[in-house]
N, C-alpha and C positions, 0 to 999 in steps of 0.2 A: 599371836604374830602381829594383829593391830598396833596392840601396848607397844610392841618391841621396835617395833619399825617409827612408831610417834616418840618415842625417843632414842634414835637415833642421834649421833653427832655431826653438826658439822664440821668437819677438818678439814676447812678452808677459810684461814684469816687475811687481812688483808697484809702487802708486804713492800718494802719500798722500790721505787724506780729511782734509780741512780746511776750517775757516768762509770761505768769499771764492771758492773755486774748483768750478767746473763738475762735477757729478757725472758720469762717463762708466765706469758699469760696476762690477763686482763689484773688488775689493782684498784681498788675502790677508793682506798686509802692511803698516803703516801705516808712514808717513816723514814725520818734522819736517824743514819746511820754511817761510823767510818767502816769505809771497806778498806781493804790491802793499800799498800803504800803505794803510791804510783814506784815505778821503777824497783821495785822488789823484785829480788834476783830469785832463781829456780835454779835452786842445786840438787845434784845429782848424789844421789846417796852411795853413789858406786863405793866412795871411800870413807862414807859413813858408818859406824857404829852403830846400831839401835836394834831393841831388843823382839824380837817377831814374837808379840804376844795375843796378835791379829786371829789366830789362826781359829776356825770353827772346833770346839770340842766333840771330839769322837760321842756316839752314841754309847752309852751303857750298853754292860754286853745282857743284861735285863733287859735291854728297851726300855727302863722305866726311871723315873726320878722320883723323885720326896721332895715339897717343895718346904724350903728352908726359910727363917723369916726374914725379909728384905725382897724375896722374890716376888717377882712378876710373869704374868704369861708371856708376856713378849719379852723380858729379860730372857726366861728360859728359850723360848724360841730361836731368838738370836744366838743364846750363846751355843746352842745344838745346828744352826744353820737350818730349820725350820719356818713354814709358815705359821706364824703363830694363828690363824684362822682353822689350818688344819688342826691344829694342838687342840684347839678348842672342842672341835669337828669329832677327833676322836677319843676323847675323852668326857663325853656328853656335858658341853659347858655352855651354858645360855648367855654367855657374858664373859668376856676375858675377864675382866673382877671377880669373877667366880673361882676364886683358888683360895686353900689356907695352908697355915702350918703345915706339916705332917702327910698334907695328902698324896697323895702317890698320883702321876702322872704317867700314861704310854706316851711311848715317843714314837710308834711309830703304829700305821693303820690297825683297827681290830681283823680278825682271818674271814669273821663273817663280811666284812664289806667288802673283799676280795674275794671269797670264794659262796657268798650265798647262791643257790639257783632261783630264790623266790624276786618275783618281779611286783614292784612299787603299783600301786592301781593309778593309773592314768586321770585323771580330772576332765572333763569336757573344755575345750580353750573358748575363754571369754575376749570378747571385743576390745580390743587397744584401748578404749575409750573408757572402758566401763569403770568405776571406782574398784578398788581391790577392798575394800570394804564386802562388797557384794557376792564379788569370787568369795570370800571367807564363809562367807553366810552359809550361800547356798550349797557349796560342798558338801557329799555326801559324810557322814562318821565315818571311818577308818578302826576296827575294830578288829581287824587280821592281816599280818599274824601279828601276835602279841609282843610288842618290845618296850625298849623304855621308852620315857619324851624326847622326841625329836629334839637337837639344839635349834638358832639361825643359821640357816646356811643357806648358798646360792642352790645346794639343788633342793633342799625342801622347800626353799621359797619360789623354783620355778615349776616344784610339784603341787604346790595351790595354785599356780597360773596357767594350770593344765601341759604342763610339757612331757611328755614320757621320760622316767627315770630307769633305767634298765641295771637292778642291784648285781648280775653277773658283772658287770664293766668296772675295770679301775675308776679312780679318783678321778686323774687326766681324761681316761674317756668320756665317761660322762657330763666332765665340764665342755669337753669337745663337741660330742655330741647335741648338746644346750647353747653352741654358739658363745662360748664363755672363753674363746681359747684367747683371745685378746689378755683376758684376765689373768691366765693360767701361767702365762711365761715371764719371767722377768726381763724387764728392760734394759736394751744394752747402749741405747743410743740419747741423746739430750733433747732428740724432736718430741721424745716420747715425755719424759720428766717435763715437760715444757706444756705440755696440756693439762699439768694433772697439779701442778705447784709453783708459789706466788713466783716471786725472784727468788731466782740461787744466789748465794753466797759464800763466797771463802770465810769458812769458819776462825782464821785465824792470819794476822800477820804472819811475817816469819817464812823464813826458805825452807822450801819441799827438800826433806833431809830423806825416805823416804816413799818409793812408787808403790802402786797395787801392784802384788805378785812378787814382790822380790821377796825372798826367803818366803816365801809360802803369806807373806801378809794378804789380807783382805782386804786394806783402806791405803793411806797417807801416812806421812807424819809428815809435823810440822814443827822448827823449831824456834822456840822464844825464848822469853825470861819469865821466871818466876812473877806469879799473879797478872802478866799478861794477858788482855782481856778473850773468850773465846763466845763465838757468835752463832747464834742459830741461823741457821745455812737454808733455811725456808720454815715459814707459816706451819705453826700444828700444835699435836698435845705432848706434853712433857709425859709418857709412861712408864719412865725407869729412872730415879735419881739415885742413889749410892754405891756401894763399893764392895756389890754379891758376888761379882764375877772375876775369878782370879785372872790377873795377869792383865786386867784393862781399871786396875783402880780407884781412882772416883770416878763415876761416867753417866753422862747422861745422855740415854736415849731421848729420840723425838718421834711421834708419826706426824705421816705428812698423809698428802690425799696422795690417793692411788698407791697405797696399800707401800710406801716408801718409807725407811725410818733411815735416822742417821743419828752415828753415837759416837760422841765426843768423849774421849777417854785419857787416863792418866793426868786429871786433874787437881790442882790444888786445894779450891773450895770449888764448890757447886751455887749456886743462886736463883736456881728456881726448885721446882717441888713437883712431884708425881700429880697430873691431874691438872695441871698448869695449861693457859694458852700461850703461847709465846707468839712472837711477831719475827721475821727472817730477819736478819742483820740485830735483832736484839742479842744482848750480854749474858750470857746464861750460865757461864762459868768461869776460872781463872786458870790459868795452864799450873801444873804441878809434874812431879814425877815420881807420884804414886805407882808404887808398882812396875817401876822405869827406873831404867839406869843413866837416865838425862830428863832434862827439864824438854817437854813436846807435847804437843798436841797429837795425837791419833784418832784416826777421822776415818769413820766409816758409812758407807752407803750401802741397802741393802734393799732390796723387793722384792716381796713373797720369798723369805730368808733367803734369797739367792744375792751375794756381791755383785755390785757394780763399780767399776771405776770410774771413781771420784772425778779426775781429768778427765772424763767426758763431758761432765756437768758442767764442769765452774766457768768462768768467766775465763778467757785470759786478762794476765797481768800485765799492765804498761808499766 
């Protein structure tokens, strides 16, 4: 747990302060960048065209998938409308990198985490203060009952901090229970994105052709022209570059802090790479109409795989 925790990420880069865009947070660094065009019009897609390719894919009636090559946990995640943490969680994975070819993934909880009767042995609770070094140490071995290795997760990490974990309880309860419910829900409001990630940004010129929910979409669309520049919409790691997921084309996902990702889709080329840091208002793509029946930008926002609408976040437009 030491190892894993001293290498962690951090997924907070720094991102620019500029006139037009959304204030979200302290900036260490400033970055020139064009935003939206002043006077950029918002149209109404009422009498627009465009193809709802937004839409979360159904679960296998398996529950399960094979992960194909080009994929990712968080590709998969996303495109099942999952937390990809969970995905991890129930598939004993010590590391989203931890997938290949061929492997077979559950999409949805083991029956033992739901229905065991046996309860987690409780840890003695150490002082605020003390190094978590020390809680590791002196923990007693855990030797029953016999299962596999534990992955990372919030509740085996706040079962060496001593918190009671009670394995009868759903997922949600027990993050409830641990005071984790902050965590647990997705964010519907900009106060909250705004604690957690550098500046927002409209990922793209271009008029909103497009709303969250019409036809069942999950995002935006935005429309341009052809190699049109597209923008990373806040600070974070590039974890999905190519073109695995039907009906969203070239696309690239982002994580941001606080467990946020946003994926940019139906593009023409891509410019950054899986594993990448990118800066907000950076150029990470070009608009295309891969896998579209027009040239546009599709723009999604998503935390703990749940949708948010994009117009909560962005800036307005002058």
């Amino acid at each position: 747990m030491k190892n894993f925790l001293a290498g962690l990420p951090l997924f907070f880069l720094a991102a620019c302060v500029a006139p037009g865009y959304a204030p979200i947070g302290d900036l260490s660094k400033p970055a020139q960048n064009p935003g939206p065009p002043a006077g950029s019009a918002v149209k109404s897609a009422t009498n627009e065209t465009f193809s709802s390719t937004s839409q979360t894919t159904a679960l296998p009636a398996t529950g399960e998938v094979v992960v194909q090559k080009g994929d990712t946990l968080f590709a998969l995640a996303f495109k099942h409308g999952l937390d990809y943490r969970d995905l991890a969680f129930w598939n004993n994975l010590s590391s989203p990198d931890n997938i290949r070819v061929g492997q077979t993934l559950r999409l949805n909880p083991p029956a033992e985490l739901l229905n065991s009767s046996k309860r987690v042995q409780t840890l003695p609770l150490k002082d605020a203060d003390e190094p978590v070094s020390s809680v590791i140490k002196e923990a007693p071995l855990l030797t029953e009952p016999r299962t596999q290795r534990l992955p990372y997760t919030e509740a085996n990490w706040a079962m060496l901090s001593g918190k009671a974990i009670d394995a009868t309880k759903t997922q949600d309860e027990t993050r409830a229970s641990m005071g984790l419910q902050q965590t647990a829900a997705p964010a519907s409001s900009a106060s909250t994105f705004q604690e957690t990630v550098g500046e927002w940004h409209w990922p793209a010129d271009g008029e909103l052709v497009g709303k969250f929910g019409e036809a069942g979409g999950k995002g935006i669309n935005i429309s341009g022209s052809r190699q049109s520049p597209v923008y990373a919409s806040g600070a974070g790691k590039v974890v999905y570059s190519g073109a695995g997921l039907r009906g969203y084309g070239k696309m690239v996902i982002v994580k941001h802090p606080g467990e946020y990702l946003t994926a940019y889709a139906h593009n023409h080329a891509i410019l950054v790479k899986e594993g990448e840091w990118v800066k907000g208002g950076q150029k990470i793509a070009e608009m295309g109409d891969t896998d579209s029946d027009r040239v546009k930008l599709h723009f999604e926002v998503r935390q703990f795989g749940k949708p948010v609408d994009p117009m909560t976040l962005l800036p307005e437009r002058r």
